[in-house]
C-alpha positions in Angstrom: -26.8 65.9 -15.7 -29.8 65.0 -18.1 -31.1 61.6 -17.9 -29.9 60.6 -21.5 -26.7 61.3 -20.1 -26.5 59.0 -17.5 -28.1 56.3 -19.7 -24.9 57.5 -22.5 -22.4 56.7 -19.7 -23.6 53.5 -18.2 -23.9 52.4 -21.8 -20.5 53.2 -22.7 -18.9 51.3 -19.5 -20.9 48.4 -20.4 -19.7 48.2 -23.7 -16.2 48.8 -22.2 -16.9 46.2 -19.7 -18.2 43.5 -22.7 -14.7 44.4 -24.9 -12.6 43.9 -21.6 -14.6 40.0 -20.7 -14.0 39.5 -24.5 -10.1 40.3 -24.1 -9.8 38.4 -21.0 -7.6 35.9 -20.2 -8.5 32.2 -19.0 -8.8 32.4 -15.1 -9.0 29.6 -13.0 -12.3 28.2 -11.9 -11.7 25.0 -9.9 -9.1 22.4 -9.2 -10.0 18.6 -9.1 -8.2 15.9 -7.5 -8.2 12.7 -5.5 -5.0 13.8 -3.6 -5.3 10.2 -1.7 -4.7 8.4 -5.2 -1.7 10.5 -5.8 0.2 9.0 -3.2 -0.3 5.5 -3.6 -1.2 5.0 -7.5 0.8 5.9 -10.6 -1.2 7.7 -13.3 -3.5 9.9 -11.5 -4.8 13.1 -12.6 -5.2 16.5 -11.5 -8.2 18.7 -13.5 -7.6 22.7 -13.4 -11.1 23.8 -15.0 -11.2 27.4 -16.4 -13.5 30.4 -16.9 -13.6 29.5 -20.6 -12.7 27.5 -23.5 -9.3 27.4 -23.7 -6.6 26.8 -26.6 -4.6 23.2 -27.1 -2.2 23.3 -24.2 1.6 22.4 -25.4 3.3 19.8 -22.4 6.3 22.1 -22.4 4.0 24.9 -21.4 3.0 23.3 -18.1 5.4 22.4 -15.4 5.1 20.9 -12.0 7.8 21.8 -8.8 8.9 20.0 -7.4 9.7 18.0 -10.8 8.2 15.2 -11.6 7.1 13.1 -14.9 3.7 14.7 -16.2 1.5 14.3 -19.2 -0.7 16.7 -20.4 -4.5 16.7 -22.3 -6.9 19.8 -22.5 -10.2 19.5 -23.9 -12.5 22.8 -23.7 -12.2 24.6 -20.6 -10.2 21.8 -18.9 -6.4 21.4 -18.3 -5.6 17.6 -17.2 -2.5 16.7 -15.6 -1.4 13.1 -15.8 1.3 12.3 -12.8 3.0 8.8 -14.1 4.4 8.8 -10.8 3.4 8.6 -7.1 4.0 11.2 -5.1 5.2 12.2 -1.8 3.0 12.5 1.3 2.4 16.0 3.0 3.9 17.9 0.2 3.0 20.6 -1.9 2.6 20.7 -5.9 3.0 24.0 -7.6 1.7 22.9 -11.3 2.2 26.1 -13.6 0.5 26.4 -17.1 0.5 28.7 -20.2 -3.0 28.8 -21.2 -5.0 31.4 -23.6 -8.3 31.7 -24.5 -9.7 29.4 -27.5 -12.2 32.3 -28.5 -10.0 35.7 -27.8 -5.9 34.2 -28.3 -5.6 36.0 -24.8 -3.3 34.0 -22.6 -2.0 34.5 -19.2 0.2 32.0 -16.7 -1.9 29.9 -13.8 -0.7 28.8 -11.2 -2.6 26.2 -9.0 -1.2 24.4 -5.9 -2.7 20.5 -4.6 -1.3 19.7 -1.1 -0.9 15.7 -0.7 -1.8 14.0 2.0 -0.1 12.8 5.2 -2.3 9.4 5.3 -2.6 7.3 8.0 -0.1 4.2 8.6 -0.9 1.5 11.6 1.2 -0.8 13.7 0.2 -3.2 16.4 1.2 -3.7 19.7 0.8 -6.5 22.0 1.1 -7.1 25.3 0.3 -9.7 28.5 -2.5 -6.7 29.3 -4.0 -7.1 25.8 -3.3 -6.0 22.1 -3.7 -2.0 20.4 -3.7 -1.4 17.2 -2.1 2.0 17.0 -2.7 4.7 13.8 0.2 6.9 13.7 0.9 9.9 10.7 4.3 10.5 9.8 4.0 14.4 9.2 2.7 15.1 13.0 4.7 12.3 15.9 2.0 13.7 18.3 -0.7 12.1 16.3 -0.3 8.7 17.8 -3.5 7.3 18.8 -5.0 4.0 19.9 -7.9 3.1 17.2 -8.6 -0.6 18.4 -7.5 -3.2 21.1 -8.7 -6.5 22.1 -7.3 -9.2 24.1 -5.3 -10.9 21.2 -4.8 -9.8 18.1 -3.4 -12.2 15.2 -3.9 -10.4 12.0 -5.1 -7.1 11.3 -6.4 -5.4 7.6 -7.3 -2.3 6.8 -10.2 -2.0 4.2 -11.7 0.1 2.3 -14.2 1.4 5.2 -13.3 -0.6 8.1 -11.0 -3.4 9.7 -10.6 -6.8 9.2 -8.9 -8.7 12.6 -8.1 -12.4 13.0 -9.0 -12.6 16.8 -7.9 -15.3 19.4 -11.1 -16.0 21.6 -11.3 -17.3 24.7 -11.7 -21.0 23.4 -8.3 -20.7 21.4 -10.1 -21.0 18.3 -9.2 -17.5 15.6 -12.1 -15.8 14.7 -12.6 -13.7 11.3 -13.9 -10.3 12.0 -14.7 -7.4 10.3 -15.4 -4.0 12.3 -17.3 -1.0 10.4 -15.4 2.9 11.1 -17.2 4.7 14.0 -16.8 8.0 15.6 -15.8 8.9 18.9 -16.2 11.5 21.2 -13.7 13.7 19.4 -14.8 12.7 16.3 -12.4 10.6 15.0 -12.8 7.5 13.0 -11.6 4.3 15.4 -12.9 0.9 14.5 -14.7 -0.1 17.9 -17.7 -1.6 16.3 -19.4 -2.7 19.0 -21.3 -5.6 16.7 -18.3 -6.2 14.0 -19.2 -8.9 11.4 -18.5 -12.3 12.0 -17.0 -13.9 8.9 -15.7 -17.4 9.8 -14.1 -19.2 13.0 -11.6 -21.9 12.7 -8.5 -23.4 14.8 -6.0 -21.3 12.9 -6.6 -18.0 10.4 -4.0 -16.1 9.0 -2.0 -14.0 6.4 -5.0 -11.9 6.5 -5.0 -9.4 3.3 -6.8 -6.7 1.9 -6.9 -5.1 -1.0 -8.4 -1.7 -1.1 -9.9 -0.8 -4.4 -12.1 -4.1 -4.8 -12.5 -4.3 -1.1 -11.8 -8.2 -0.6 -10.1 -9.5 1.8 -8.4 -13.2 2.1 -7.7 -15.5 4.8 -5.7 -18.8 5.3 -7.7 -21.5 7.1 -6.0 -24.4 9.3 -8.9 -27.3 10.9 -12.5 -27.8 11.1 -14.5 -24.2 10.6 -18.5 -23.5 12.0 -19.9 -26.1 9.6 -17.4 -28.6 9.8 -15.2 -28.3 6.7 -12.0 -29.4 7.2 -9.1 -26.8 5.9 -5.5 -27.7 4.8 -4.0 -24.3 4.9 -6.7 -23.2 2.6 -7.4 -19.8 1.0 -10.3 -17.8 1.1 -11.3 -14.8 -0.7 -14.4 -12.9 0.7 -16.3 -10.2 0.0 -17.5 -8.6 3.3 -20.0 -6.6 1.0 -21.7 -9.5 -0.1 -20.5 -12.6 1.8 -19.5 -14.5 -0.7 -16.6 -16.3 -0.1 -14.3 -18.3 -3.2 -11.7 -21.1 -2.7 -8.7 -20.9 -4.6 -8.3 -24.1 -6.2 -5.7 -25.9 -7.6 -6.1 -27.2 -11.4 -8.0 -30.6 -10.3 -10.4 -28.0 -8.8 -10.1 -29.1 -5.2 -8.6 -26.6 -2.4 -4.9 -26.1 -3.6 -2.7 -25.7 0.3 -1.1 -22.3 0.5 1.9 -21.2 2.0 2.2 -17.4 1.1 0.2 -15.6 -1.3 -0.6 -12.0 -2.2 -3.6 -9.4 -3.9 -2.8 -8.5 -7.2 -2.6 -4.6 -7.0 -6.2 -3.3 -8.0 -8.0 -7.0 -8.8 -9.7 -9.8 -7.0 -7.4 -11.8 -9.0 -3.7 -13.3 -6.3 -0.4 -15.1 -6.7 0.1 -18.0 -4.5 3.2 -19.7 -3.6 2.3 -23.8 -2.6 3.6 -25.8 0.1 6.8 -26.8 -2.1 7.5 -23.3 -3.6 5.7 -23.2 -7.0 4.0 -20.2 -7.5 0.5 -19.7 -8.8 -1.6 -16.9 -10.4 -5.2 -17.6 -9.5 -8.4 -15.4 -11.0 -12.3 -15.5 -9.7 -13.4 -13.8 -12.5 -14.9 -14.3 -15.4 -14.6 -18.0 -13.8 -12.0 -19.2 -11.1 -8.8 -20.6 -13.0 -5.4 -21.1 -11.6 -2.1 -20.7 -14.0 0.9 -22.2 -12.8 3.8 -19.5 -13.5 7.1 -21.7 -14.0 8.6 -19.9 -11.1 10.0 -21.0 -7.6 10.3 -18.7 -4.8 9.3 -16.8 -1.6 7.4 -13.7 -2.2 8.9 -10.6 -1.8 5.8 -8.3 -2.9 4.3 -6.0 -5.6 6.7 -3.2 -6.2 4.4 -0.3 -5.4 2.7 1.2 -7.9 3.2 -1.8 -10.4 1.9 -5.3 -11.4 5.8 -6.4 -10.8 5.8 -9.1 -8.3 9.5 -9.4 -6.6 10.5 -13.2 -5.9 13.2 -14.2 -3.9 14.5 -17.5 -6.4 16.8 -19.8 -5.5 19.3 -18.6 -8.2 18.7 -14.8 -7.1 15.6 -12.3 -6.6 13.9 -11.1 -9.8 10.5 -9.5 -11.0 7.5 -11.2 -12.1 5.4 -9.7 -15.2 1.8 -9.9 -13.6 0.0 -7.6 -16.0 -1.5 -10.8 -18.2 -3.8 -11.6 -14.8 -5.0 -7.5 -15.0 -6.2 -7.8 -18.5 -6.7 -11.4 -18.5 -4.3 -12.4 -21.2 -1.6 -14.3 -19.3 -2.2 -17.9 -20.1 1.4 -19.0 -20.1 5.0 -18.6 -18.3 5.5 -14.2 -17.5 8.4 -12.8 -18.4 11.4 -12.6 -15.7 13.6 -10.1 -15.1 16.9 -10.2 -12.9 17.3 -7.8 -9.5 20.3 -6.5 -8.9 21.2 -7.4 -5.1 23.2 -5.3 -3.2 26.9 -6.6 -2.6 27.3 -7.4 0.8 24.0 -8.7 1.8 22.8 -12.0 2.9 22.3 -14.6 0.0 18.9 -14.7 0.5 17.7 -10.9 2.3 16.4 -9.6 -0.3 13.2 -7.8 2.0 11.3 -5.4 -0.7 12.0 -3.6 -4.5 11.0 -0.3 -5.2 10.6 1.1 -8.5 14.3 2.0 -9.2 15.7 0.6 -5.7 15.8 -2.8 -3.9 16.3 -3.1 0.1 18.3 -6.0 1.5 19.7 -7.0 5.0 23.1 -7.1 5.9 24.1 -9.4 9.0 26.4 -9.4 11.7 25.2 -12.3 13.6 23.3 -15.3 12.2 19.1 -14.9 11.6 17.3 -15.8 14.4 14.2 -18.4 13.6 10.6 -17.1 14.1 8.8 -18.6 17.0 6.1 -20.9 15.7 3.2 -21.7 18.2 2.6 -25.6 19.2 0.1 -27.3 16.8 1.2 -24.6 13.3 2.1 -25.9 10.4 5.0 -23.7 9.7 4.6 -23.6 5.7 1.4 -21.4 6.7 3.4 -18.9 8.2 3.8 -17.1 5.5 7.9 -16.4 3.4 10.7 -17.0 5.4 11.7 -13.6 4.8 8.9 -11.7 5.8 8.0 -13.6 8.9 9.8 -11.6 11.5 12.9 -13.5 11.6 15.5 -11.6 13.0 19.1 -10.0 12.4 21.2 -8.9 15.3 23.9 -6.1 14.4 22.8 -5.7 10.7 21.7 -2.8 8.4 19.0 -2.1 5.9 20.7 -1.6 2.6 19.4 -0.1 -0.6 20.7 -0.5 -4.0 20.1 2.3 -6.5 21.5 2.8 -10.2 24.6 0.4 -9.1 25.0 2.5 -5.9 24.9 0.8 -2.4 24.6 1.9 1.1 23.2 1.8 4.4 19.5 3.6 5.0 19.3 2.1 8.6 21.4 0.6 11.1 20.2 0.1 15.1 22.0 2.8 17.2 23.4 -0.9 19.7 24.6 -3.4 17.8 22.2 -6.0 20.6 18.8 -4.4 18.6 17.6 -6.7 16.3 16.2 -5.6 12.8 12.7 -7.9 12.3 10.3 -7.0 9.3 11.1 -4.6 6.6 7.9 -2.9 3.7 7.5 -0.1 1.8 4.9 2.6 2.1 2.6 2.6 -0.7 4.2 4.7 -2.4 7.9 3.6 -2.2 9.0 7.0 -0.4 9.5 5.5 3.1 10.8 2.1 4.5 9.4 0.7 7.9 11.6 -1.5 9.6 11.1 -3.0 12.5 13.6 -3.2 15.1 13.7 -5.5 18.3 15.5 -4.9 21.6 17.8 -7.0 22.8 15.5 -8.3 25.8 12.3 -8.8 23.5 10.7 -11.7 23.9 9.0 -13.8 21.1 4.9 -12.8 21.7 3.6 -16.7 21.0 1.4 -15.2 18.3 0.1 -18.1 16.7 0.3 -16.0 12.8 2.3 -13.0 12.4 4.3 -14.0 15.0 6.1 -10.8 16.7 8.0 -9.6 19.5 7.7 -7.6 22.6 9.7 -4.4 22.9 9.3 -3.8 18.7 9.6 -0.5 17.5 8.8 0.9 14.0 11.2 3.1 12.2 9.5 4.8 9.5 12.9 5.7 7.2 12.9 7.9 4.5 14.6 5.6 0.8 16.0 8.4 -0.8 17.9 9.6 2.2 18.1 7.2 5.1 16.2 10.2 7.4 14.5 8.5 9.9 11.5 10.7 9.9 9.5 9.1 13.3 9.7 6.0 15.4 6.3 4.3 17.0 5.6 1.6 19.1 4.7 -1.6 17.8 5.4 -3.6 15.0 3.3 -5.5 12.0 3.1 -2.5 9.8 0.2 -2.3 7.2 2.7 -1.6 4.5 3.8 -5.0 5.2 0.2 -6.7 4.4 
């Protein structure tokens, strides 16, 4: 074969191959996504990038499976998938799209598949021998594994990059620590820092929070700290970062006593409940200011994925409109809605609201008082109802679109049901369960019991998916 008839050929499969990249469908390139946020933040997005430009993507040509609420953009060679709700851990999300090519009207079906995660959940257990703080992963019950342990430990948050413990020294005085990630030999994260960060030491800390995307935490100070200043059940924000630490004031601009307070989701900004029930919003920035919110109640929590505060009133739980403190408009009253309690429950067991459910106790036998340590001032134990008392014989009920019934109920009727939180995404309820020979642990804040077990309970179908030892979830911070 001559030579001009090779170069004839080639050039006639490269012109073949030029038409048939011309004609091509879009294929997939890349898939983006912070499958973390997906599970414990509504509105989160998943990116499919393409090999090319692509046309204006219809929302009825993309679908997700399982189903779930979705909104769609596409801009260039990007499809973006907007999930305006959480979703489950350790599951898998088969998003399928319609998508052709802006240049060539050639189109094709992709199919792209994001796994979410099975994150990590904590409990802690204490003991005479000393205290553990145990990380446990609902997909895997072999995956149980001691990340930190001290002698006594109060309080416990996790941060953004670490651990925040209220410790008991050997003095008796609570110490303020926070303890940076490390690696082990098997190369796992724990939290034994061996030189952690000493914030603060005072008589009594507690209702240590966190709150993960500004990475502040707060504290509630009781008695004379390092330098001598006297607290009254005082609240401190701090940011480990810097150091800077804020008082939340009341409106005369002096330390305003707290009794139970909580993060707003995503802000530096909190609600805090005072020594006679009034609740508070408080902001640090631009400048600290505290708005008095015309309500009276114990708090309940954020609904997860929301700026809805749940309040245990004395007339009946409702939510709490806290979106003004997010965008800094609320300078007056929020808005109030009712919650429907389930029929059958105690008056006042309202323990956490989802977004379309709300969990209550029912009791057989009386609540049984948390043990308060000698020389606590029990208003800075936190809401009566999320304290740890305890319910002998009871269930854990939900209600859902007027619907009632039972999630959890103690195999003996002697086990006691304790604390009861969501998981940050509303799929799973821990509840804590007490047997009937556990004794109170003396825990001066967060007080607990020995012999606690952690149910981890699944809302939509009252599986219980794994139990672990310990108590004092993290979902219930």
């Amino acid at each position: 074969m001559s030579r001009i008839a090779v170069f004839a050929i080639l050039g006639v499969l490269a012109a073949g191959l030029a038409i048939a990249n011309l004609v091509q469908p879009p294929r997939l390139a890349g898939v983006d996504a912070n499958t973390a946020l997906l599970v414990s933040r509504t509105d989160q997005r998943v990116q499919l990038h393409f090999s090319q430009p692509i046309a204006d993507v219809d929302a009825a040509a993309v679908s997700v499976r399982p189903e779930t609420p979705i909104d769609v953009t596409s801009d260039g060679s990007s499809l973006t998938v907007r999930f305006l709700e959480m979703l489950d851990t350790g599951a898998e999300y088969r998003i399928e799209a319609r998508v052709s090519g802006a240049a060539t009207g050639s189109g094709d079906v992709i199919t792209a598949a994001v796994r979410t995660p099975d994150p990590a959940t904590y409990t802690l257990s204490r003991s005479s021998g000393g205290d553990r703080l145990l990380e446990h992963r609902l997909q895997d019950p072999a995956a149980t594994r001691e990340v930190f342990a001290a002698p006594r430990i109060e309080e416990y948050a996790i941060t953004g990059d670490g651990l925040a413990t209220v410790l008991r020294d050997e003095t008796g005085r609570a110490a303020l620590d926070v303890h940076a990630a490390t690696d082990d030999a098997a190369s796992t994260a724990t939290f034994a820092d061996p030189d952690p960060f000493r914030i603060m030491t005072a008589p009594h800390l507690g209702q240590l929070r966190s709150e993960a995307r500004t990475g502040v935490i707060g504290v509630v100070a009781t008695g004379a700290g390092d330098d001598g200043t006297e607290y009254d059940r005082t609240l401190l924000v701090i940011d480990p970062a810097t150091a800077v630490v804020s008082i939340v004031t009341g409106a005369d601009g002096s330390a305003a006593p707290v009794r139970d307070w909580r993060f707003v989701p995503g802000t530096t900004s909190l609600v805090f409940q005072s020594p006679d029930g009034r609740l508070f919003g408080w902001e640090a920035v631009p400048e600290p200011r505290v708005i008095e919110l015309g309500v009276s109640g114990d708090l309940l929590g954020f609904i997860p994925g929301t700026t809805a505060l749940a309040v245990a009133e004395a007339a009946g739980p409702s939510l709490v409109d806290l979106a003004g403190i997010v965008t800094g408009t609320l300078d007056a009253a929020p808005e109030r809605t009712p919650l429907t309690q389930p029929p059958g429950s105690d008056e006042r067991a309202v323990l956490a609201a989802a977004p379309d459910a709300v969990l209550a106790r029912a009791a057989a036998a009386p609540s049984e008082p948390p043990p308060v340590a000698d020389g606590v001032d029990p208003r800075s134990a936190g809401s009566a109802l999320g304290d740890g008392s305890l319910v002998a014989g009871g269930s854990v009920l939900v209600e859902r679109d007027g619907e009632r019934r039972s999630i959890f109920a103690p195999a003996a009727e002697s086990t006691r049901i304790g604390r009861v939180c969501l998981s940050p995404n509303a799929e799973f309820a821990a509840v804590e369960t007490v047997s009937d020979g556990g004794a109170a642990d003396g825990a001066a804040s967060a007080p607990g019991y020995a012999q606690t077990t952690t149910n981890y309970v699944r809302l939509d179908s009252g599986e219980t998916v794994r139990s672990a030892i310990g108590g004092l979830s993290d979902w219930c911070g």
